[in-house]
C-alpha angles and dihedrals in degrees: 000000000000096000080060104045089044081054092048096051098050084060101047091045096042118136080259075074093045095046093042091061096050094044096051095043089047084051097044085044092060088036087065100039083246103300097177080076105030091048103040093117091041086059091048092052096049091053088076089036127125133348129276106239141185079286109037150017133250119266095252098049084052081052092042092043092046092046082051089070103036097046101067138118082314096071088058110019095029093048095049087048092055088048089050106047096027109032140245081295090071095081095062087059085043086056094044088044087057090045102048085033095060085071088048095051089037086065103044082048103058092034087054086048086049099059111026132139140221112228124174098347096312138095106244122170143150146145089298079054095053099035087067112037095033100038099029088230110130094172103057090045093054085059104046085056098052095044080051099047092045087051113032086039110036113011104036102045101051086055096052089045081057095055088039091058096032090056095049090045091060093038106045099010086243113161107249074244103071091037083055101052090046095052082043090053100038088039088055098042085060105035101050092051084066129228096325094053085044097051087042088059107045080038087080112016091053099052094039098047088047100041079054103048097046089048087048078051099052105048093052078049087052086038087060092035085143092060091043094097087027084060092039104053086042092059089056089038094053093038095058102040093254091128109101106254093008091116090095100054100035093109085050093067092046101047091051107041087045085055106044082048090058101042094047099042083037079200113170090017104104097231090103094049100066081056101044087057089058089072128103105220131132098236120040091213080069103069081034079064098046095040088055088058089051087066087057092049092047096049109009098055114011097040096038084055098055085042095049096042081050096053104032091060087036080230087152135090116210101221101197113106096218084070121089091030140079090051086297103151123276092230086077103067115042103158099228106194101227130089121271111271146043079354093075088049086046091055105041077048095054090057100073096023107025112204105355086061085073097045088053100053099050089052081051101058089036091065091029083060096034101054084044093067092047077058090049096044087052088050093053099039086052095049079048085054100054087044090050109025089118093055095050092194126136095209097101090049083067096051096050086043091053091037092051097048088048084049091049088046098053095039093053089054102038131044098251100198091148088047090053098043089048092038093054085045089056086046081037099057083029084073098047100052098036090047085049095051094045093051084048093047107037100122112077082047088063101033080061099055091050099049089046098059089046095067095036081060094053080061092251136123101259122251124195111225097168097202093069096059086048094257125152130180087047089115093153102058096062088051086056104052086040082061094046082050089054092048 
């Protein structure tokens, strides 16, 4: 079984992946006349848009919900892997996959806001929600929600209990059970008080963990002022090849830094747009704007300050063999004697704060894994909800809720490599679909913003009529303007 889903993997996440991001960011970039820059105080201005009701969440608490699931172990350990095994000039492709990937994330958004359903009471939505409504195929929605359901709900959150545990064991020498008990018990608290109880609380632990850690970043930056232009001109050295010897290990820097953004800003894989749905606007091309800036968030801030705290210290060790030799400069390869991962953020960190820089960083990655499994729980329940929408009953809530603290309890005790391949195969196969369906279905995301920008421009607060951009199956929509009529 492992042997398969190893083979498997190696399929799904195969460079056709890499290059299919980047492509269809690149092409969504040029579709909206490159939105994630003409539209950078606009996104500014939504964050703080439109109220969270009885139906839907604010703005901010969909952007809070949807960081909770992009910042995660991939903005430290992922960062410092990329570092490692590509090279100081795989943060420049991390930055260019956060620019081209805010179109992308701008697209699924808005697609996710236009079709979007009310259940139980609440707004879900999602890629299994616009691939069917949008693109009339049932069956492929149907599988994009199961595949969602067995990996955001069973195999990924056992895996990041496990690093959860793992960190705070190393940290505070307390036993993976404990850790455990205590994930189980805090996981519980928030789940079971539904979708508001869940966006109150990343509201203010996801602002909070990442304000903090970007400030920690900054003064051991300020610290090595000195290095600051030195790191800089070795991240575009090292990206374009401009580094002597560096002609053997360019597409590793690539490679790497393409995957880690990716994995971090997680742009064009479906996992956002169950969360964007989730917010109460009057225009979906609103929460697609907003969830463009979380990208930038994501990149731009938190993993640029886990690359610059890494390099500044030179608390890093480029694995790669190739490195080091062929004349290539000694200030790549410091041999730093500690394993590849949060370590090398631990230490930079210990430089300028010894002792209480590892700490840090292991409550960090503690809240940045936590508050991904929350995600991951959302995405689940709202893939349970369009399987089970006919039914409206919250029964099988309570099941995925149960299941997934049994799940966060076993992962933090035992070492889970099959959960995480096959959790990585179900995100893996996530992408494709979800990049397929919104290439099929662009359309009624740039329509929006059209029409969007048309009516900022009459100088009035955007409302979505669907009819008038030439969009059917967007029932919900005409329900909710007849409601701000009645009020």
């Amino acid at each position: 079984m492992k042997n398969l889903v190893e083979f498997l993997n190696e399929i799904v996440w195969s460079n056709a992946l890499i290059v299919l991001c980047l492509g269809v960011g690149l092409y969504f970039s040029i579709r909206t006349r490159f939105l994630q820059l003409r539209h950078i105080k606009e996104m500014w201005r939504l964050l703080f848009d439109g109220e969270s009701t009885d139906s839907g969440v604010s703005s901010f608490q969909a952007l809070a919900m949807s960081l909770a699931g992009r910042v995660g172990t991939g903005n430290i350990a992922g960062v410092a892997t990329a570092i490692a095994f590509g090279g100081p000039g795989a943060m420049f492709w991390m930055w260019l996959v956060a620019f081209l990937g805010a179109s992308t994330a701008y697209v699924e958004a808005t697609l996710a806001q236009i079709y979007k359903e009310k259940h139980l009471g609440e707004f879900r939505g999602g890629p299994a929600f616009y691939i069917e409504r949008g693109l009339n195929m049932k069956w492929f929605a149907v599988l994009f929600a199961v595949v969602s359901v067995i990996s955001a709900g069973v195999f990924l959150p056992g895996v990041q209990a496990n690093s959860v545990a793992e960190g705070v064991k190393n940290a505070f020498h307390l036993e993976t059970w404990i850790s455990g008990l205590g994930m189980v018990i805090l996981f519980g608290a928030i789940v079971f008080g539904g979708v508001k109880r869940i966006a109150r609380f990343t509201e203010y632990v996801v602002p909070f963990m990442a304000i903090g850690y970007i400030l920690l970043a900054l003064i051991i930056i300020v610290v090595n002022y000195d290095q600051l232009v030195s790191v800089i001109s070795l991240i575009f050295k090292c990206a374009f090849d401009l580094e002597a010897g560096f002609g053997a290990v360019f597409g590793l820097a690539i490679q790497w830094g393409v995957k880690r953004g990716i994995y971090s800003n997680e742009a064009g894989q479906g996992t956002a747009p169950h969360i964007a749905a989730a917010a109460n606007v009057s225009h979906p091309a609103k929460q697609g704007l907003v969830q463009s800036f979380s990208v930038y968030i994501d990149t731009l801030f938190v993993c640029s300050a886990t690359g610059f705290m890494i390099l500044i210290t030179g608390m890093y060790n480029v694995q790669n063999p190739l490195f080091g030799t062929n004349g290539a400069s000694e200030f790549l390869y410091h041999g730093v004697d500690v394993a590849v991962g949060p370590a090398y953020t631990q230490s930079a960190m210990d430089t300028v704060f010894p002792g209480f820089g590892s700490y840090f960083v292991a409550t960090a990655l503690f809240f940045f894994a936590f508050t991904t499994v929350i995600a991951y729980y959302y995405i689940a329940e709202t893939n349970i909800s369009y399987l089970t929408r006919k039914v409206e009953s919250p029964k099988f809530y309570y099941v995925l809720k149960v299941v997934m603290m049994v799940v966060i309890m076993y992962g933090s005790v035992n070492q889970a490599t099959l959960a995480w391949a096959m959790g990585d195969l179900g995100v893996g196969l996530m992408a494709w679909f979800n990049i397929i369906a919104i290439i099929l279905l662009q359309k009624p995301a740039l329509k929006s913003l059209l029409d969007y920008e048309k009516q900022k421009k009459e100088g009035i607060d955007p409302v979505f009529i669907p009819e008038t951009i030439g969009v059917s199956n967007a029932h919900i929509w005409n329900t909710l303007n007849k409601d701000k009529e009645k009020e």
